[in-house]
PyMOL commands that place a pseudoatom at each C-alpha (Angstrom):
pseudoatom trace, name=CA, resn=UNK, resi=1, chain=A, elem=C, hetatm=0, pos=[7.936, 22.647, -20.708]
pseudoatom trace, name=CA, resn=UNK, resi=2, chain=A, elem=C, hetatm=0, pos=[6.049, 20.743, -24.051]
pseudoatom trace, name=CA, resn=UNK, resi=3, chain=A, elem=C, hetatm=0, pos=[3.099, 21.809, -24.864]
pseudoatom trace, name=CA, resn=UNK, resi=4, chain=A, elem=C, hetatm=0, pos=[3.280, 25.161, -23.371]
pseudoatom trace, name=CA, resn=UNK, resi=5, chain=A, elem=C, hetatm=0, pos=[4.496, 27.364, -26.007]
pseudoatom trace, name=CA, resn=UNK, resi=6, chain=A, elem=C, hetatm=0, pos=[7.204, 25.729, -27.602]
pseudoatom trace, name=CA, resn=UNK, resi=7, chain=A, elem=C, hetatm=0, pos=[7.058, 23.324, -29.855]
pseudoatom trace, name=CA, resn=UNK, resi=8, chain=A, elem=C, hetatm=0, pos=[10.187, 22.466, -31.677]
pseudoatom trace, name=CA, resn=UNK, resi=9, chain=A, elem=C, hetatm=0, pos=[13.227, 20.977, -29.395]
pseudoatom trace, name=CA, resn=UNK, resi=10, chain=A, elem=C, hetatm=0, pos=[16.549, 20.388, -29.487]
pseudoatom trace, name=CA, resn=UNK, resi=11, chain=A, elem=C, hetatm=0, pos=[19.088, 18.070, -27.567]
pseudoatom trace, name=CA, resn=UNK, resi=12, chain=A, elem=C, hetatm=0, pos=[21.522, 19.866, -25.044]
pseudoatom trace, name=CA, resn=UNK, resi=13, chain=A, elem=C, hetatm=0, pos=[23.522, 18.625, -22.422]
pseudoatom trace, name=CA, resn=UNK, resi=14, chain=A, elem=C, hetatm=0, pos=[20.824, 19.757, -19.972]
pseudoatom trace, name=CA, resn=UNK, resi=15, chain=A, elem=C, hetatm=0, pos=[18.148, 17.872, -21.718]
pseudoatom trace, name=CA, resn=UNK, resi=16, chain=A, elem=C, hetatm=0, pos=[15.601, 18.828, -24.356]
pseudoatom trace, name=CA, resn=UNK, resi=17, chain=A, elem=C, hetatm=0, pos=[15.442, 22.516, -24.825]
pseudoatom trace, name=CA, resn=UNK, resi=18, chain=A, elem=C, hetatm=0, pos=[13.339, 24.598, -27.078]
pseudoatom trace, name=CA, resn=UNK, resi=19, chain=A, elem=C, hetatm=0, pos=[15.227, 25.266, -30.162]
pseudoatom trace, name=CA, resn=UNK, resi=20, chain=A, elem=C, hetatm=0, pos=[16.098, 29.048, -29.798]
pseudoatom trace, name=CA, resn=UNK, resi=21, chain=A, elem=C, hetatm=0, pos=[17.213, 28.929, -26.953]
pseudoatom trace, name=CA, resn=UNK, resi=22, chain=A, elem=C, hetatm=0, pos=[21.170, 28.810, -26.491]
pseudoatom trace, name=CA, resn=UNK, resi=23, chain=A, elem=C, hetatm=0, pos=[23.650, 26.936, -24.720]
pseudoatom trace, name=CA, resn=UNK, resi=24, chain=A, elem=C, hetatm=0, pos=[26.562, 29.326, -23.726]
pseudoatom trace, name=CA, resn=UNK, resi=25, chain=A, elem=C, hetatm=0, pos=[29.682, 29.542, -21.100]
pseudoatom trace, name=CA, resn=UNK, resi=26, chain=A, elem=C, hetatm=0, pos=[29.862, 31.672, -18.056]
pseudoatom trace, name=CA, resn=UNK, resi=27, chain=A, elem=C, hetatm=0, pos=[32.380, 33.326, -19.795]
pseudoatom trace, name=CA, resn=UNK, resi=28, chain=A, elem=C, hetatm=0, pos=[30.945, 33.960, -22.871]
pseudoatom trace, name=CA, resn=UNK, resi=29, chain=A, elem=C, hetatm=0, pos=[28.330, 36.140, -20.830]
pseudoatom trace, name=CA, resn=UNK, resi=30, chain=A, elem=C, hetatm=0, pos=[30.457, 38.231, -18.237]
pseudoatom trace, name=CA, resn=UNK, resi=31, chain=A, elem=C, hetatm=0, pos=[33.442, 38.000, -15.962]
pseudoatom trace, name=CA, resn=UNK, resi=32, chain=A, elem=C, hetatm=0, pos=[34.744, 36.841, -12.656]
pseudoatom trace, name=CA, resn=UNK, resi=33, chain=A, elem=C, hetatm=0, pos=[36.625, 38.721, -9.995]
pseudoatom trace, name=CA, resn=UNK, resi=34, chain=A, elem=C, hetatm=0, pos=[37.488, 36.924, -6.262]
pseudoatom trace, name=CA, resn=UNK, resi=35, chain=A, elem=C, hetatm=0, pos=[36.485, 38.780, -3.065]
pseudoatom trace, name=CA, resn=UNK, resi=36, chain=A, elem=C, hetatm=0, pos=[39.030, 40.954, -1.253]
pseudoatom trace, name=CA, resn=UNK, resi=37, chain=A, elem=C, hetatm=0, pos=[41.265, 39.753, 1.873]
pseudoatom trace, name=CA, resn=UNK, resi=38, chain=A, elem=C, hetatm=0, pos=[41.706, 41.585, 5.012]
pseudoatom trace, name=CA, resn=UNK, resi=39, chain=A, elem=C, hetatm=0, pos=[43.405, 40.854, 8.344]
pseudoatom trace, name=CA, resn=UNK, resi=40, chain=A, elem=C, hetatm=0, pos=[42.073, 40.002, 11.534]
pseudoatom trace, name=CA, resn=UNK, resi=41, chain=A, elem=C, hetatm=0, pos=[41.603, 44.160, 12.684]
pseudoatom trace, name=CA, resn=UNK, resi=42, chain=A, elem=C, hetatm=0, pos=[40.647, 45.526, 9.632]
pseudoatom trace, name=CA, resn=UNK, resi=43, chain=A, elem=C, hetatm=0, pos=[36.918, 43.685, 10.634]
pseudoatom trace, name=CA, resn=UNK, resi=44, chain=A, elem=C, hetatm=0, pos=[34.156, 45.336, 12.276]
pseudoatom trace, name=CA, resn=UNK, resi=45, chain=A, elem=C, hetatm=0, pos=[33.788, 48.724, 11.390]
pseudoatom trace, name=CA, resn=UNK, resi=46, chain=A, elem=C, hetatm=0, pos=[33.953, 50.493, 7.904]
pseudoatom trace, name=CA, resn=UNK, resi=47, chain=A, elem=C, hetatm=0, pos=[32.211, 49.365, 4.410]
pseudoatom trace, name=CA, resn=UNK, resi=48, chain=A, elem=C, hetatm=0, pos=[29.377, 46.906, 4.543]
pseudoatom trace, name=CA, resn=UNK, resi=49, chain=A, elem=C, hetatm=0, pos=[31.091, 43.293, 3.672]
pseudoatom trace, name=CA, resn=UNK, resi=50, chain=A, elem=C, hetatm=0, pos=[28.732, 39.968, 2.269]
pseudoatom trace, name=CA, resn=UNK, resi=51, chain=A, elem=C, hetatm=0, pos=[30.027, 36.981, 3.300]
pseudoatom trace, name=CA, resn=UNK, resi=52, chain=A, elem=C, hetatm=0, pos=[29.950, 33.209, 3.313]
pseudoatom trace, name=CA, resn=UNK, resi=53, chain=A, elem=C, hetatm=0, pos=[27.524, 33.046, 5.441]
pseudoatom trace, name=CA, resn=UNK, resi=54, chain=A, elem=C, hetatm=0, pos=[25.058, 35.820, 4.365]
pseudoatom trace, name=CA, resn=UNK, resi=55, chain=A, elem=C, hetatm=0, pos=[24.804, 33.676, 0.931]
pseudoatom trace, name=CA, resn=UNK, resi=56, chain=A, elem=C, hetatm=0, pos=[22.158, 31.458, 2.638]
pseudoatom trace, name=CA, resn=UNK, resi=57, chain=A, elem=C, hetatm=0, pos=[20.218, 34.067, 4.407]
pseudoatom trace, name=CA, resn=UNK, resi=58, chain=A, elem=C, hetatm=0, pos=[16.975, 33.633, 2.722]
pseudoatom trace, name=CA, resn=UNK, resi=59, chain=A, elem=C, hetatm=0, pos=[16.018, 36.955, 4.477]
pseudoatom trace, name=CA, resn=UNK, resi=60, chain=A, elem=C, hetatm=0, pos=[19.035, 39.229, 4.058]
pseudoatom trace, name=CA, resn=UNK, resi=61, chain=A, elem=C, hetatm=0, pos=[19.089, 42.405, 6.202]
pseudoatom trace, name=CA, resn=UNK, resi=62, chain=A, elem=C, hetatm=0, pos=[21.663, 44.569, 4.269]
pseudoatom trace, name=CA, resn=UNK, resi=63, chain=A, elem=C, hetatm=0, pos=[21.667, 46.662, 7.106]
pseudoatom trace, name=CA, resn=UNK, resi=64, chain=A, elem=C, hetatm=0, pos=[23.176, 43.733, 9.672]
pseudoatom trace, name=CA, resn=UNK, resi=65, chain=A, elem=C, hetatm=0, pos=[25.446, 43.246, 7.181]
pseudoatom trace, name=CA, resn=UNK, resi=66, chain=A, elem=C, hetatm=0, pos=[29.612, 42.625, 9.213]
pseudoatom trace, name=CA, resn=UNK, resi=67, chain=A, elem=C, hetatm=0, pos=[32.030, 45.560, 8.402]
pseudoatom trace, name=CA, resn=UNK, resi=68, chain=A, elem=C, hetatm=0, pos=[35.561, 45.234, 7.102]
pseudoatom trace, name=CA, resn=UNK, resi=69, chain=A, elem=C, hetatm=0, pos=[38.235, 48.642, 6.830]
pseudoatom trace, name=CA, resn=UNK, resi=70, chain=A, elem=C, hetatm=0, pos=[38.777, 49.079, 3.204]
pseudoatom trace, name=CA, resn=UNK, resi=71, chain=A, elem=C, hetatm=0, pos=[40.441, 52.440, 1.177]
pseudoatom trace, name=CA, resn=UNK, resi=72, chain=A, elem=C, hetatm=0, pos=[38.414, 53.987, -1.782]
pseudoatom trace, name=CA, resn=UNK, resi=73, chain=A, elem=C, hetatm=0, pos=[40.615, 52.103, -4.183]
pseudoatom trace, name=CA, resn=UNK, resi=74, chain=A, elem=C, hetatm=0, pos=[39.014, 48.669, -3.148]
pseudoatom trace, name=CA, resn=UNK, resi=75, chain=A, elem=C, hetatm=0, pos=[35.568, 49.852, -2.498]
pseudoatom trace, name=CA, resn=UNK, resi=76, chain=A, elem=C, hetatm=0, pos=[35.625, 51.090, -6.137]
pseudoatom trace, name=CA, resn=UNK, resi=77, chain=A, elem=C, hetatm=0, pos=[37.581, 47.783, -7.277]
pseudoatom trace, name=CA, resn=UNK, resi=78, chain=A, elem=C, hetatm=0, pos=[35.302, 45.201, -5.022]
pseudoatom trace, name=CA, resn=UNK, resi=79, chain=A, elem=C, hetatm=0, pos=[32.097, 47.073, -4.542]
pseudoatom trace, name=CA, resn=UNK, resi=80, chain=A, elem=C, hetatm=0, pos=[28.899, 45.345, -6.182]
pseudoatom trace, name=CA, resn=UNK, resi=81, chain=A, elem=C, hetatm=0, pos=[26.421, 46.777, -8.691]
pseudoatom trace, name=CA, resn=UNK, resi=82, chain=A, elem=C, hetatm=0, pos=[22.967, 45.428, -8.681]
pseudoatom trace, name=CA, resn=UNK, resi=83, chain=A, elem=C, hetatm=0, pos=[22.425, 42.282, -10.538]
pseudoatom trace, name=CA, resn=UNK, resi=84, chain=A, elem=C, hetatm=0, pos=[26.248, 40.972, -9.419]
pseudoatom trace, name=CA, resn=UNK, resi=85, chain=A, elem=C, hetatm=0, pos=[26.077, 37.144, -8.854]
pseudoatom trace, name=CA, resn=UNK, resi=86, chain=A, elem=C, hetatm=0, pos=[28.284, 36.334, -5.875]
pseudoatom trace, name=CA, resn=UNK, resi=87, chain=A, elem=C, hetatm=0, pos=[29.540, 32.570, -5.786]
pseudoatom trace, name=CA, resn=UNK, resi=88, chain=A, elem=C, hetatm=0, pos=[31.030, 30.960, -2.380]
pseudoatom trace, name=CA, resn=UNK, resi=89, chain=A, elem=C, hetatm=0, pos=[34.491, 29.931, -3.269]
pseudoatom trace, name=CA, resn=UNK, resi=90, chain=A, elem=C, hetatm=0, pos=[35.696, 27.847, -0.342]
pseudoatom trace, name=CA, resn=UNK, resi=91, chain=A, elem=C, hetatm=0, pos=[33.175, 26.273, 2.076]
pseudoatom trace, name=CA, resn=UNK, resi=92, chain=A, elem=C, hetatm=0, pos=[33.663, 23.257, 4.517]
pseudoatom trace, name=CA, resn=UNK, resi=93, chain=A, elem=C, hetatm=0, pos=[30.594, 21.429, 3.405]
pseudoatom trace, name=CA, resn=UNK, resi=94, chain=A, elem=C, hetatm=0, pos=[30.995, 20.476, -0.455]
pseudoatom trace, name=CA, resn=UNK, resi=95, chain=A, elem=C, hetatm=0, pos=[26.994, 21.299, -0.973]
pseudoatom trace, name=CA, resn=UNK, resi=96, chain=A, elem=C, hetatm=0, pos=[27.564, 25.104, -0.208]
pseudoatom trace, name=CA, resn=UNK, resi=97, chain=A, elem=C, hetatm=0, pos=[30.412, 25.448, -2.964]
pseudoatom trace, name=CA, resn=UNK, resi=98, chain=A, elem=C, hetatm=0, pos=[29.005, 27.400, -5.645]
pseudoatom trace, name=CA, resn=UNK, resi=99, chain=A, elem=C, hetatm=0, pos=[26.331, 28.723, -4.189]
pseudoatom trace, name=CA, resn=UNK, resi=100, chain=A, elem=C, hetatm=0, pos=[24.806, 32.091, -5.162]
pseudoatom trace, name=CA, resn=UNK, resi=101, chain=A, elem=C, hetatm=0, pos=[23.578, 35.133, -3.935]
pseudoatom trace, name=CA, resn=UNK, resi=102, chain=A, elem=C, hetatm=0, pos=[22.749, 37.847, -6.195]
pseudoatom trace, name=CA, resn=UNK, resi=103, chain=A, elem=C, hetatm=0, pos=[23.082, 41.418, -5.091]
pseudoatom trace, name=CA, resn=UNK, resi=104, chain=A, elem=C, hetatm=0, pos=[19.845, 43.326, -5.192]
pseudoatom trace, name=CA, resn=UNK, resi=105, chain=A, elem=C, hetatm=0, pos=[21.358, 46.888, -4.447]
pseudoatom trace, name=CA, resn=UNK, resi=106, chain=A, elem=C, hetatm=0, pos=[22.284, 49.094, -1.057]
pseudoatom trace, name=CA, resn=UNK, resi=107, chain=A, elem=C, hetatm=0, pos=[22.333, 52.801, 0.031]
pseudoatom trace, name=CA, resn=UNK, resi=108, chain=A, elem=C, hetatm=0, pos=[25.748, 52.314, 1.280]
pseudoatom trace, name=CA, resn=UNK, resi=109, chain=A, elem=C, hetatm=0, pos=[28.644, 50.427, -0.599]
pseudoatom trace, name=CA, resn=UNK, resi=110, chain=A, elem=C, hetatm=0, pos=[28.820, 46.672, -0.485]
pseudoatom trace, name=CA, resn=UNK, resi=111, chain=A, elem=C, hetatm=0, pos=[32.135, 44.258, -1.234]
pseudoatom trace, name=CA, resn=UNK, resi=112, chain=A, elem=C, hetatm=0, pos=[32.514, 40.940, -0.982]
pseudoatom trace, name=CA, resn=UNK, resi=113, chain=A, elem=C, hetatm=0, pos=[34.949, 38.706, 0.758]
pseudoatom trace, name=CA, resn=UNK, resi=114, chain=A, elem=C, hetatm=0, pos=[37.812, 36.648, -0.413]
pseudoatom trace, name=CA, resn=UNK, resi=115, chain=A, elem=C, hetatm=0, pos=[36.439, 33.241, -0.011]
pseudoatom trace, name=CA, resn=UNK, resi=116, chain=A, elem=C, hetatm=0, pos=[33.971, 34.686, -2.988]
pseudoatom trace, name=CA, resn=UNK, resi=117, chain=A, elem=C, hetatm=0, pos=[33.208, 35.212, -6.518]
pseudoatom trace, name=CA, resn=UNK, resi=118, chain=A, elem=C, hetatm=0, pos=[31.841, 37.984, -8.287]
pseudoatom trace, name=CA, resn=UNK, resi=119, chain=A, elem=C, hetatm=0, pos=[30.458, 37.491, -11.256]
pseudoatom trace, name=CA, resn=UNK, resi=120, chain=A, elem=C, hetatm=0, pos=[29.308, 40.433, -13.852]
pseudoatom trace, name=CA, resn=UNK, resi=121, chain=A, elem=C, hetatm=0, pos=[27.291, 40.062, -16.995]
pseudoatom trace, name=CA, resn=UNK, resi=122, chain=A, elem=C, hetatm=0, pos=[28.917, 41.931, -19.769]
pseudoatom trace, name=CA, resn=UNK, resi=123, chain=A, elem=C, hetatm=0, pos=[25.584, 42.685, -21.866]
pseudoatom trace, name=CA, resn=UNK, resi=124, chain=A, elem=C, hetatm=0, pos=[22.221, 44.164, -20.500]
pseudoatom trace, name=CA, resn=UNK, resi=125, chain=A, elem=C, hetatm=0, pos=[20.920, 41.323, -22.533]
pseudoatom trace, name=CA, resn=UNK, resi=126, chain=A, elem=C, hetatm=0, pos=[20.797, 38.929, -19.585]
pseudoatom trace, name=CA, resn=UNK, resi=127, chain=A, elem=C, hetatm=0, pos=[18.917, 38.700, -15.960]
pseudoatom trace, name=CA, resn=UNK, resi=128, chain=A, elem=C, hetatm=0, pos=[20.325, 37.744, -13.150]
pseudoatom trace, name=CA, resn=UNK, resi=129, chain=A, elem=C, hetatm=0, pos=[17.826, 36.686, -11.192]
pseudoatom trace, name=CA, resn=UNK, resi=130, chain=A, elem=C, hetatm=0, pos=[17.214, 33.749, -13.881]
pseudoatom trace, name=CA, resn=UNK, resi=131, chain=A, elem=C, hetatm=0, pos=[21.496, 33.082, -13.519]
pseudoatom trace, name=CA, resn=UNK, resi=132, chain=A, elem=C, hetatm=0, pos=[20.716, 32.942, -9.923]
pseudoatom trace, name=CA, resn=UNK, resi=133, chain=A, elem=C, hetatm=0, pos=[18.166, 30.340, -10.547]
pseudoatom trace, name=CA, resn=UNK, resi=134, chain=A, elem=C, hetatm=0, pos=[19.591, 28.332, -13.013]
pseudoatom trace, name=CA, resn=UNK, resi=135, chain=A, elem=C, hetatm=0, pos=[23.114, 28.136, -10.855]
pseudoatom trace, name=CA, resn=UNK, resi=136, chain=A, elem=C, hetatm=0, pos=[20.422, 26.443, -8.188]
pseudoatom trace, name=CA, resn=UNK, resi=137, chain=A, elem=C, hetatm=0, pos=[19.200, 23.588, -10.640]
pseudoatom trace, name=CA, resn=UNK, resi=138, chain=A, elem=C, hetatm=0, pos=[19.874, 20.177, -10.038]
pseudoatom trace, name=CA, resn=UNK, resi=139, chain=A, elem=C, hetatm=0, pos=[22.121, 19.479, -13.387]
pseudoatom trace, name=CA, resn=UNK, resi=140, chain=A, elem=C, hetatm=0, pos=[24.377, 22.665, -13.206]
pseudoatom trace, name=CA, resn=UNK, resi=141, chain=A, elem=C, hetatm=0, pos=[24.746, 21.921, -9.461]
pseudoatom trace, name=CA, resn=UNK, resi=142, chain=A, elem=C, hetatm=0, pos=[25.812, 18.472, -10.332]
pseudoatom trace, name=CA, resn=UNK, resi=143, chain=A, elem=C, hetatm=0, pos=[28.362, 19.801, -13.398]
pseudoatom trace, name=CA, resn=UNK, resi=144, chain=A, elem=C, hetatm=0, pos=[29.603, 22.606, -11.320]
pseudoatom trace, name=CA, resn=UNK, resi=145, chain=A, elem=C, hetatm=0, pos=[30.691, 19.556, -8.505]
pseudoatom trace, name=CA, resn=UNK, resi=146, chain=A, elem=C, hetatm=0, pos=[32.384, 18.077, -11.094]
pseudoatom trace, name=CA, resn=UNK, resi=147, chain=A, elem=C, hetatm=0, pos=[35.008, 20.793, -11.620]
pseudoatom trace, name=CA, resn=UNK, resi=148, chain=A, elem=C, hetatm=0, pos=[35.228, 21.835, -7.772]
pseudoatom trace, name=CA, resn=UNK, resi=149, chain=A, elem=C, hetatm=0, pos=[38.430, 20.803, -5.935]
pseudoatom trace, name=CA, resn=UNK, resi=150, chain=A, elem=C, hetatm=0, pos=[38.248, 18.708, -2.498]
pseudoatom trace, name=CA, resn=UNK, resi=151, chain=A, elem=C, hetatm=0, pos=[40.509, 19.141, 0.178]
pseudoatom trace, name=CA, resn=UNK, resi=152, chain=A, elem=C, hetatm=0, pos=[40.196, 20.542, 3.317]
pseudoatom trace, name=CA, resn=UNK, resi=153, chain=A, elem=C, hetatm=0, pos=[37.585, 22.381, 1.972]
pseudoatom trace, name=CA, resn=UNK, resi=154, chain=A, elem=C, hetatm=0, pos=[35.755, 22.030, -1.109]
pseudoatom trace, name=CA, resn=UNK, resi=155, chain=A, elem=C, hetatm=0, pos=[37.222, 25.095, -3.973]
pseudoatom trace, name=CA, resn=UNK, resi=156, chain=A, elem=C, hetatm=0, pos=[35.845, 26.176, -7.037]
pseudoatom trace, name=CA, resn=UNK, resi=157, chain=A, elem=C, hetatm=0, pos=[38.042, 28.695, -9.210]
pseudoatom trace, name=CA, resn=UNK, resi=158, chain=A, elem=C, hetatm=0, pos=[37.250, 31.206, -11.898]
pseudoatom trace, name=CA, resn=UNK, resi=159, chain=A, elem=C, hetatm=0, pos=[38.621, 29.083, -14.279]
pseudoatom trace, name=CA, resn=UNK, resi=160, chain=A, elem=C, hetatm=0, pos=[36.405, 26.306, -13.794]
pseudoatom trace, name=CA, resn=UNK, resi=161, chain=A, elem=C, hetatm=0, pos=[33.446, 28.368, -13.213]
pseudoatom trace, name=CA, resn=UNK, resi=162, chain=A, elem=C, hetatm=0, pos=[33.861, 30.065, -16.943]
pseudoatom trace, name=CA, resn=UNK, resi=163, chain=A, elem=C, hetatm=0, pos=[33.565, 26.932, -18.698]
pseudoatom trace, name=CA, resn=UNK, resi=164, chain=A, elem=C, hetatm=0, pos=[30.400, 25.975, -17.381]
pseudoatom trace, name=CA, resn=UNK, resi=165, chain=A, elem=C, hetatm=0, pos=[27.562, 26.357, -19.487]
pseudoatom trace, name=CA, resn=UNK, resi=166, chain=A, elem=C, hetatm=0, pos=[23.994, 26.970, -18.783]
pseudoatom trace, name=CA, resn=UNK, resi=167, chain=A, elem=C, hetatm=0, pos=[20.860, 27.284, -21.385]
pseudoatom trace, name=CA, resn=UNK, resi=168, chain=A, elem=C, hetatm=0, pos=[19.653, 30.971, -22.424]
pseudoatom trace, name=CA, resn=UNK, resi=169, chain=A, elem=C, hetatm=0, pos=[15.776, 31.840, -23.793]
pseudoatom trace, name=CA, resn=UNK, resi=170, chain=A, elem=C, hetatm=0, pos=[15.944, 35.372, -24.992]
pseudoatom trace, name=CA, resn=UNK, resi=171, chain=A, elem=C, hetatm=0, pos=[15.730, 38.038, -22.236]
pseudoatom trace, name=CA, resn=UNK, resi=172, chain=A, elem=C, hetatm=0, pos=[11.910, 38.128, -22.427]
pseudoatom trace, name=CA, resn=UNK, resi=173, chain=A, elem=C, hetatm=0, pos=[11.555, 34.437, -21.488]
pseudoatom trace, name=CA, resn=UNK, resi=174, chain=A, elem=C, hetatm=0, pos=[14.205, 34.672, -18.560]
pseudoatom trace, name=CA, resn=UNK, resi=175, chain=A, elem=C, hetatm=0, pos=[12.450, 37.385, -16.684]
pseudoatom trace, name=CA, resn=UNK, resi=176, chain=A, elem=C, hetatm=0, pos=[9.369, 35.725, -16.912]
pseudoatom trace, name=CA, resn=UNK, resi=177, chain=A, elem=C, hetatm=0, pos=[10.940, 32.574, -15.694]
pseudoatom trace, name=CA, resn=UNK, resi=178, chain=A, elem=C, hetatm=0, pos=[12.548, 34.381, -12.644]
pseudoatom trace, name=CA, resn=UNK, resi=179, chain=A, elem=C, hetatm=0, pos=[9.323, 35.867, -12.217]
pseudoatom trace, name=CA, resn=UNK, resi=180, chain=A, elem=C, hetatm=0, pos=[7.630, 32.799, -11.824]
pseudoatom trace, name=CA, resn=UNK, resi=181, chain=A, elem=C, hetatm=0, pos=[10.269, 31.044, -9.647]
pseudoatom trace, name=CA, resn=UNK, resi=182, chain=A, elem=C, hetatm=0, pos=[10.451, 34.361, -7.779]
pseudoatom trace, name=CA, resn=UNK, resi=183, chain=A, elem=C, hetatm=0, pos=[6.584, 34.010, -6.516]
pseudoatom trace, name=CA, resn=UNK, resi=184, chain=A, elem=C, hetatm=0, pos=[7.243, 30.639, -5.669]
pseudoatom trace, name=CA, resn=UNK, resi=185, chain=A, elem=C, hetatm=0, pos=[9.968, 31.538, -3.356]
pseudoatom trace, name=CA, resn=UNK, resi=186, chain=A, elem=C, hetatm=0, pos=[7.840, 34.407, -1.969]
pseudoatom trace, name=CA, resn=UNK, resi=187, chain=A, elem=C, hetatm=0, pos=[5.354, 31.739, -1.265]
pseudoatom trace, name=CA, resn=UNK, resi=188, chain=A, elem=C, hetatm=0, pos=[7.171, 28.897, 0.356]
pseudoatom trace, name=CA, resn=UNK, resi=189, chain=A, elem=C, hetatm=0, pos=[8.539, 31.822, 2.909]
pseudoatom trace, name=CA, resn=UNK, resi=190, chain=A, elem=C, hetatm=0, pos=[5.324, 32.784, 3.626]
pseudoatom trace, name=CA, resn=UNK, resi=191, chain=A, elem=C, hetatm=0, pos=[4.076, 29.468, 4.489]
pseudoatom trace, name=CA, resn=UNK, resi=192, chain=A, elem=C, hetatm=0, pos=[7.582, 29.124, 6.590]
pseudoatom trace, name=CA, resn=UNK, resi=193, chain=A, elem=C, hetatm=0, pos=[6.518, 32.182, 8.507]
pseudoatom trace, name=CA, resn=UNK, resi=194, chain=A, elem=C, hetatm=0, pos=[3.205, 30.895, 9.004]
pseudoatom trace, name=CA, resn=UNK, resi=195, chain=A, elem=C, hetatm=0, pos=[4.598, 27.276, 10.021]
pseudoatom trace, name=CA, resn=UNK, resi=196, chain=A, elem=C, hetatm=0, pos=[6.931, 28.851, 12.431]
pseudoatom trace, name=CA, resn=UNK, resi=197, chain=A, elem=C, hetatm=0, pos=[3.928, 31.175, 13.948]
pseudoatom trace, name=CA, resn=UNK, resi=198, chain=A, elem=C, hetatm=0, pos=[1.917, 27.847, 14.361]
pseudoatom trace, name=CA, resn=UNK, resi=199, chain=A, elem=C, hetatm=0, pos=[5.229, 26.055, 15.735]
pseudoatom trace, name=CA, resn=UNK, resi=200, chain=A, elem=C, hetatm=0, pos=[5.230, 28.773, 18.578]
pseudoatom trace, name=CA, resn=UNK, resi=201, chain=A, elem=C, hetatm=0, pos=[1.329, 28.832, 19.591]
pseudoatom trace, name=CA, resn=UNK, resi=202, chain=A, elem=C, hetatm=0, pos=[2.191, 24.618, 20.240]
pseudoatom trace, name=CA, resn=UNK, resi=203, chain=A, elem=C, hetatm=0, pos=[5.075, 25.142, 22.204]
pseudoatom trace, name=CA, resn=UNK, resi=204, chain=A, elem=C, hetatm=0, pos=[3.456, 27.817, 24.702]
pseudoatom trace, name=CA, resn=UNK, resi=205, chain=A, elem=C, hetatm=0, pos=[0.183, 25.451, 24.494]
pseudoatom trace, name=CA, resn=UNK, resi=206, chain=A, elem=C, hetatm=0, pos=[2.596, 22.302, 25.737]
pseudoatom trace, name=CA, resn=UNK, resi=207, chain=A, elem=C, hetatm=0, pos=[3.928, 24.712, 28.573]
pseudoatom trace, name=CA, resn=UNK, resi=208, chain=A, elem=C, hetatm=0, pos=[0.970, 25.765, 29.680]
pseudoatom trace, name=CA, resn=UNK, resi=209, chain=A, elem=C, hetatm=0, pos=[-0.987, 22.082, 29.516]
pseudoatom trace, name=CA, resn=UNK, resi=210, chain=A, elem=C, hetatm=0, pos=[2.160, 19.848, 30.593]
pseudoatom trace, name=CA, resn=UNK, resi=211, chain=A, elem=C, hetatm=0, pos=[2.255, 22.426, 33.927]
pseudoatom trace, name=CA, resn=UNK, resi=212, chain=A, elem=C, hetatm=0, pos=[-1.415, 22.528, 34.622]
pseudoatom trace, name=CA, resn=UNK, resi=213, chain=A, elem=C, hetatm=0, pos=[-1.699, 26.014, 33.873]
pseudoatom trace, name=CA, resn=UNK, resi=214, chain=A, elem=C, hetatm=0, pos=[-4.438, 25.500, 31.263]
pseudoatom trace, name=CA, resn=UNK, resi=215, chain=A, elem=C, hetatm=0, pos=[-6.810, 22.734, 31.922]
pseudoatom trace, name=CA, resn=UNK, resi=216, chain=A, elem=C, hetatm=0, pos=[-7.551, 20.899, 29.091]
pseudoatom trace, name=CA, resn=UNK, resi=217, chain=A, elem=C, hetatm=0, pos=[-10.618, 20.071, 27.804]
pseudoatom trace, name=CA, resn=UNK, resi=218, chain=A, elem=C, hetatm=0, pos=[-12.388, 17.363, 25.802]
pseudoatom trace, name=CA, resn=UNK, resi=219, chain=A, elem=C, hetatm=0, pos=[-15.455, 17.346, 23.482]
for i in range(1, 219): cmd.bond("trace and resi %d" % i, "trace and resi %d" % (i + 1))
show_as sticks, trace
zoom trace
């Protein structure tokens, strides 16, 4: 933002940016591998699998995670390493195409399913969390729709995904971006928790005054 720290800007394709930062391509930054494919019986039991729809679980529980049969050749080929970004490949509804969940680390193996991208940073000199949060803004969402395929479903590929670019502070100024987006997240799920605590109390309060259990009273 002007006026807070920087002061000289440049023109980008994402709007005015400060001048050292830099505009880059996914794959300029790390690499892309798709999910592995199992059959039907191979699910249920085995190695701890994300999926489509864990990607939107604000509140993953690693632990609840489904289950697919795999050998130790794919767990060591598809398993994730904390700070992985994991894209959804294929979805139904063309808003959920892209999306990503970054992989925060397990006790147990993790690998990811074929209707997903993995995507691994080749340098330390990067965080994640601030990928994660910059493949959630508004104007890479709106690029990355641009390259996605629409049929059926809507597809995005690894070779569309690598040419998108996104904007790069040095590694200093990304954590402390994350950081800051990160305790806004943490906040709006508190008040969620609190709203849905409050959204319970009214509808035990409706039960109990549209039965004539509790009388109510007026001051």
């Amino acid at each position: 933002t002007k006026g807070i720290g920087h002061t000289d800007f440049k023109d980008s394709e994402f709007g005015q940016i400060p001048q050292n930062w830099e505009i880059k391509k996914l794959q300029d930054i790390g690499f892309f591998k798709n999910g592995i494919n199992k059959s039907k019986e191979n699910f249920g039991f085995g190695t701890h699998l994300i999926s489509i729809s864990d990607v939107y679980n604000i509140n993953l529980n690693y632990e609840k995670l489904n289950k697919v049969h795999v050998s130790n050749e794919e767990i060591e080929e598809y398993k994730l390493q904390v700070g992985d970004i994991i894209f959804v490949r294929s979805s139904v509804k063309p808003d959920g195409v892209g999306y990503p969940l970054m992989f925060k680390g397990f006790n147990h193996p993790v690998v990811f399913s074929g209707f997903m991208i993995r995507f691994r940073f080749n340098k330390n000199e990067y965080d994640p969390l601030y990928l994660k949060y910059f493949m959630e803004f508004d104007e890479f969402r709106i690029k990355l729709m641009k390259v996605a395929t629409i049929s059926a479903n809507t597809n995005i590929n690894q070779v569309a995904l690598s040419k998108l670019k996104i904007s790069l502070p040095k590694i200093f100024e990304q954590k402390n971006i994350s950081k800051t987006l990160l305790h806004f997240d943490n906040y709006i799920q508190l008040r969620r928790k609190k709203l849905s605590k409050i959204k319970k109390l009214k509808k035990s309060l409706m039960q109990d005054l549209l039965t004539g259990k509790v009388r109510a009273s007026v001051n």
